[in-house]
C-alpha positions as CSV (number, residue, x, y, z in Angstrom):
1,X,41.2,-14.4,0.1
2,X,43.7,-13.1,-2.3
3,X,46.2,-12.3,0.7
4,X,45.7,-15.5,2.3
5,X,46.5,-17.2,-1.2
6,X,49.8,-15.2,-1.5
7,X,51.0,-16.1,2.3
8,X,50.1,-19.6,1.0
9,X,52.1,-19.6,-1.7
10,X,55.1,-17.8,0.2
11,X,55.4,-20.4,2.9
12,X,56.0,-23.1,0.7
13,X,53.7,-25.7,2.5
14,X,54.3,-29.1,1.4
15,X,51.2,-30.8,0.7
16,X,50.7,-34.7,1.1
17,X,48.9,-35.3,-2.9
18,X,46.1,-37.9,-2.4
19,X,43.9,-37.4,-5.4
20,X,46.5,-37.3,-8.7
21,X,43.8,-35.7,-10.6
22,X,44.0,-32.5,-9.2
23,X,47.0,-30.4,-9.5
24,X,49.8,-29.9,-6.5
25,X,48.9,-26.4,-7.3
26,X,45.3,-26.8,-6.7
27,X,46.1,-29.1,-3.0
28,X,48.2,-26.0,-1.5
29,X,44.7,-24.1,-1.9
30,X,42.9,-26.2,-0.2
31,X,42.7,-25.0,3.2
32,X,41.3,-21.9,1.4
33,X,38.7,-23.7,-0.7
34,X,37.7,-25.3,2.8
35,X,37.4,-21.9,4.8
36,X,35.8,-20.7,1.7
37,X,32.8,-23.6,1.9
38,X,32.6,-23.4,5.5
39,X,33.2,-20.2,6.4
40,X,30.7,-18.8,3.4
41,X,29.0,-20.7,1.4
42,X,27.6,-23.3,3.7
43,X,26.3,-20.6,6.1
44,X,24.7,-18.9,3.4
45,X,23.2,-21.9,2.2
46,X,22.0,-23.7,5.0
47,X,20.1,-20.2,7.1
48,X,18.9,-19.8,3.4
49,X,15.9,-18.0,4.9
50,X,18.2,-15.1,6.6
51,X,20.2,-15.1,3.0
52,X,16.9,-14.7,0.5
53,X,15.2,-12.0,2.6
54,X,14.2,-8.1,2.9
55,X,17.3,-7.7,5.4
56,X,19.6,-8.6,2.5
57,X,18.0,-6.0,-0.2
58,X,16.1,-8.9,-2.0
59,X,13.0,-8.0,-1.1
60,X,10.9,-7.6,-4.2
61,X,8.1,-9.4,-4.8
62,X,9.7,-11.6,-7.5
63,X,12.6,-12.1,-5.9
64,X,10.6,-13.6,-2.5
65,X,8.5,-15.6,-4.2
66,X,11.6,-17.6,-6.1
67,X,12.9,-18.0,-2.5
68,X,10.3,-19.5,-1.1
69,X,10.1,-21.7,-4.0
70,X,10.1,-25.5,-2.9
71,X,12.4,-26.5,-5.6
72,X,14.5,-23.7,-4.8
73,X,14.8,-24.3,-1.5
74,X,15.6,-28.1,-2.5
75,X,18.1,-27.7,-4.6
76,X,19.7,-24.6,-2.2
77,X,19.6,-27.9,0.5
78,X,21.2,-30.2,-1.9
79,X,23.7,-27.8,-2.9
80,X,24.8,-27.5,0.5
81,X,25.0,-31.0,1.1
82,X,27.6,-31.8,-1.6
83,X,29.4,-28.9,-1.3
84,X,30.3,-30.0,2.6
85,X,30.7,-33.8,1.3
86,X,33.2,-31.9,-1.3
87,X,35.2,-30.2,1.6
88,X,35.0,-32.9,3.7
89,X,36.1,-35.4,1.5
90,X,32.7,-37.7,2.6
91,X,31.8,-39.4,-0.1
92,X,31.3,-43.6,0.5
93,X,31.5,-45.9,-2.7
94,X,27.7,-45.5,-3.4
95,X,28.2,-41.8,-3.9
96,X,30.7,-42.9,-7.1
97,X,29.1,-40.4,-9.5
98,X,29.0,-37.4,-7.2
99,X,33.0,-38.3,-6.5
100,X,33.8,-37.7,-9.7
101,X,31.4,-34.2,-9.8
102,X,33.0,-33.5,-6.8
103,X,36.3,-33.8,-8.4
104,X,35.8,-31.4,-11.3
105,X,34.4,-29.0,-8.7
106,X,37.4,-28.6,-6.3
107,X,39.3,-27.6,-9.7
108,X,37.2,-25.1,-10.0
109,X,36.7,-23.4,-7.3
C-alpha cells in the first residue's frame, strides 16, 4: 500500500474535489482507500465465517463462540454495509447522519 501511495503521489494525478471537507490530499488517496475497502475489508467482512474460523488460527473456544455471536455477526454485516456505501459514495438523503459518519471515516482511513 505504501508503494502504491508513493507512485500516487509521484504522478501528480489531478483530482476533481467534490466534498470540500476532506482535504485534496486525502481525494488523491482515494483510489487506495477504495481498493483497500474492496479489495480487503469487504471480503473479510462479508465470508465472515471463512475470516472467524480454525483455518485462520482463531480457533479457541472463546474466540468461536464470540464469532458466532448474533450481535457480532450483526454488527460485522452492518459494518460492511457502510463501509461499501462509504466507498461507493451511496448514501440517499435519508442516510443524512451516516453521510456525515461517513465523512469523518474517509479522513481516517
Amino acid at each position: 500500500m505504501s508503494h502504491a501511495l508513493e507512485e500516487i503521489k509521484h504522478r501528480r494525478f489531478t483530482v476533481k474535489q467534490t466534498d470540500i471537507t476532506i482535504s485534496a490530499d486525502l481525494h488523491l488517496c482515494e483510489p487506495l482507500m477504495r481498493l483497500y475497502i474492496h479489495g480487503l475489508m469487504l471480503p473479510q467482512l462479508n465470508d465472515f465465517d471463512s475470516y472467524s474460523g480454525k483455518q485462520v488460527g482463531l480457533g479457541g473456544a472463546v474466540q468461536l463462540h464470540i464469532a458466532q455471536d448474533p450481535t457480532i455477526r450483526n454488527n460485522v454485516k452492518k459494518l460492511s454495509v457502510f463501509l461499501k456505501k462509504t466507498a461507493d459514495r451511496l448514501f440517499t438523503d435519508k442516510d443524512k447522519q451516516l453521510m456525515l459518519v461517513a465523512r469523518q471515516v474517509l479522513q481516517s482511513i
